[in-house]
C-alpha positions in Angstrom: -11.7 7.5 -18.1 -11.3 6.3 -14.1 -9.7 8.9 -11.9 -6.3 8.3 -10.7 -6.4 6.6 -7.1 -5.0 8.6 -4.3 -1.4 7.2 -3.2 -1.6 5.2 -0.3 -2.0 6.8 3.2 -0.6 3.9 6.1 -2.8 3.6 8.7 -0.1 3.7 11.4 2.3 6.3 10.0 5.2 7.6 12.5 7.9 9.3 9.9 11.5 10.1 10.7 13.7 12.2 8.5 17.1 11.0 8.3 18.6 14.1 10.0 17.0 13.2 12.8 19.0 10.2 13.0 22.5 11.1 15.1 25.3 9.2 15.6 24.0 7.7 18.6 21.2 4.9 17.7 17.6 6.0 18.9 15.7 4.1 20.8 11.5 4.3 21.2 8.1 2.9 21.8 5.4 2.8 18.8 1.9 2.7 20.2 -1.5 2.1 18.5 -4.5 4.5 18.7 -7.7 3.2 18.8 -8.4 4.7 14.8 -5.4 3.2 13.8 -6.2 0.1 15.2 -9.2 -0.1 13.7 -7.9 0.6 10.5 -5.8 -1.9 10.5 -7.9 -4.2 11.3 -9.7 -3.5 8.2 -6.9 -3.3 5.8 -6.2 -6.6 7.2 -9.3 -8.5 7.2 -9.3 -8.9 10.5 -12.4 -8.6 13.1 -10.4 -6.4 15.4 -6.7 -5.0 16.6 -7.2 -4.2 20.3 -3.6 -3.4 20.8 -0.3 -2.5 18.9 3.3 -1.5 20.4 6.6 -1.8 19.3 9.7 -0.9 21.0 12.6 -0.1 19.0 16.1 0.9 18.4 17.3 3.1 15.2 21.0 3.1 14.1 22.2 4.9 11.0 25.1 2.7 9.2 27.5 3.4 6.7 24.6 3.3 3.6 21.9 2.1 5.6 19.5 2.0 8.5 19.0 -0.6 11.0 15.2 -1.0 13.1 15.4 -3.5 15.6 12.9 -4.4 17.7 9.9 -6.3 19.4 6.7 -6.3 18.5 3.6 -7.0 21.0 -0.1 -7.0 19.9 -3.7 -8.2 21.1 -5.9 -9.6 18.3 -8.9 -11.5 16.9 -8.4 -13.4 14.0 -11.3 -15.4 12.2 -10.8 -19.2 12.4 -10.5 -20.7 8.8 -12.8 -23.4 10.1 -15.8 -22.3 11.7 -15.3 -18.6 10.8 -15.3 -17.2 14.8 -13.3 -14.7 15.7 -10.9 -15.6 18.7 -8.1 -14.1 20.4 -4.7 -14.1 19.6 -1.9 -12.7 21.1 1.5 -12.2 18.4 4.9 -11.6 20.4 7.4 -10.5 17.2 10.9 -9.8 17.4 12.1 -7.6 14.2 15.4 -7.0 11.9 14.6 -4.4 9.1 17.0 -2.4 7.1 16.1 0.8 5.4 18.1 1.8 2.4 17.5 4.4 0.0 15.9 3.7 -3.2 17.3 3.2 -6.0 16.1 4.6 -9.4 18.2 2.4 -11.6 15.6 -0.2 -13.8 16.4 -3.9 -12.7 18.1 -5.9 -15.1 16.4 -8.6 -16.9 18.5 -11.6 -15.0 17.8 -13.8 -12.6 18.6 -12.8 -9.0 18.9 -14.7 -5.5 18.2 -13.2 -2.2 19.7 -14.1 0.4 18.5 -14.1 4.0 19.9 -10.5 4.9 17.9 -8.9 2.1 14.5 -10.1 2.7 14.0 -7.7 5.8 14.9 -4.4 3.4 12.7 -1.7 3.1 13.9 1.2 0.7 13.3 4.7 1.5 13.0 8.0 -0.7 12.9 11.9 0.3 15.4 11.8 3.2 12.7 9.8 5.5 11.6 6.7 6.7 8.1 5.0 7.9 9.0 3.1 11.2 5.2 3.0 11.8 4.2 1.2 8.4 6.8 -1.0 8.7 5.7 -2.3 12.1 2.6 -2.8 10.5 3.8 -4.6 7.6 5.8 -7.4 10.0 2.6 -7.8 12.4 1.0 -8.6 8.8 3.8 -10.9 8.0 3.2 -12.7 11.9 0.3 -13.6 10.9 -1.0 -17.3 11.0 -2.6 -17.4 7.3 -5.0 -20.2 7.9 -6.2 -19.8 12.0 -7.6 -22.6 13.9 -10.0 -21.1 16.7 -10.6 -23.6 19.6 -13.4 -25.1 17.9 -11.9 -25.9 14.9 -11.3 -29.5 15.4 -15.3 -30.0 16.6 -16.6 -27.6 13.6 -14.5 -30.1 11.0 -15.8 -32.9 12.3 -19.2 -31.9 12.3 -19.0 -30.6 8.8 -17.3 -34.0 7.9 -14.1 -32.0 7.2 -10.8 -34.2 6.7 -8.2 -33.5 9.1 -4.8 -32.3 7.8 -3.7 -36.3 8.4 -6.5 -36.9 6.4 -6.6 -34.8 3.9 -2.4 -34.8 3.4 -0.5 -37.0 0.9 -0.1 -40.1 3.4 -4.0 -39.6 4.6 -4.7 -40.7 0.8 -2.0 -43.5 1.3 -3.7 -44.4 4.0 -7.3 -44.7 2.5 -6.2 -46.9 -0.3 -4.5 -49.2 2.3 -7.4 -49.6 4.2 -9.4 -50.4 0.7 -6.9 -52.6 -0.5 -7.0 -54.4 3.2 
């Protein structure tokens, strides 16, 4: 018999408890420490975070909470090529809603989402994560298959396709060239 695993603990944590939340929308700045940042660099897989900030605005609605802001962070990111790390720099506006959970079991039919409710984050216990949540949309910013600078000269030397190449009309192209 395994232990249970400890619940997760974000890395960038910055709780609010909804009475905290007036009538008048809050406004802020989220900032990184230096163990936070490298945390999240390791949840992420990435070879370092050297800064985060966010600046927001809160606003409690009628049955929900809006967190708007911008996002601004200095990274490195491995390049899918050539496996360097290399700087990127991720400039992120955000839309998220917060709205509290809801303990009724799904129903077994198909639903569509529509653009509004992609950006929706419930919340439980009278209190919302604004810091895991900005961590969760730099996650979502970024670039899933990086191309350092190199990239191009690494392929090539490799004998790597390009995406031309290697893409539906690349193979097009091949068998015109054979049939030529």
């Amino acid at each position: 018999m395994t232990a249970p695993s400890p619940p997760f603990q974000p890395e960038l944590s910055k709780i609010i408890k909804l009475s905290d939340i007036g009538g008048t929308p809050l406004t802020g700045q989220i900032v990184a420490d230096e163990d936070q940042l490298k945390a999240l660099a390791t949840r992420f897989d990435l070879p370092s975070i050297e800064a985060i900030t966010a600046d927001y605005r809160l606003e409690a609605k009628e049955h929900e909470i809006k967190f708007t802001g911008n996002i601004q962070s200095d990274l490195h990111q491995a390049c899918a090529i050539s496996g360097q790390p290399f700087p990127v720099q991720i400039t992120e506006a955000f839309d998220i809603v917060f709205e509290e959970k809801n303990d009724t079991p799904p129903s077994e039919e198909e639903i569509e989402l529509a653009p509004e409710d992609c950006d929706v984050i419930e919340y439980e216990a009278a209190q919302i994560d604004l810091g895991e949540a900005i961590a969760q949309t730099l996650y979502l910013a970024l670039d899933p298959y990086p191309r350092g600078p190199d990239a191009d000269s690494v392929a090539e030397k490799k004998g790597l396709k390009s995406e031309e190449e290697a893409g539906p009309f690349g193979a097009l192209a091949a068998l015109k060239d054979k049939l030529s």
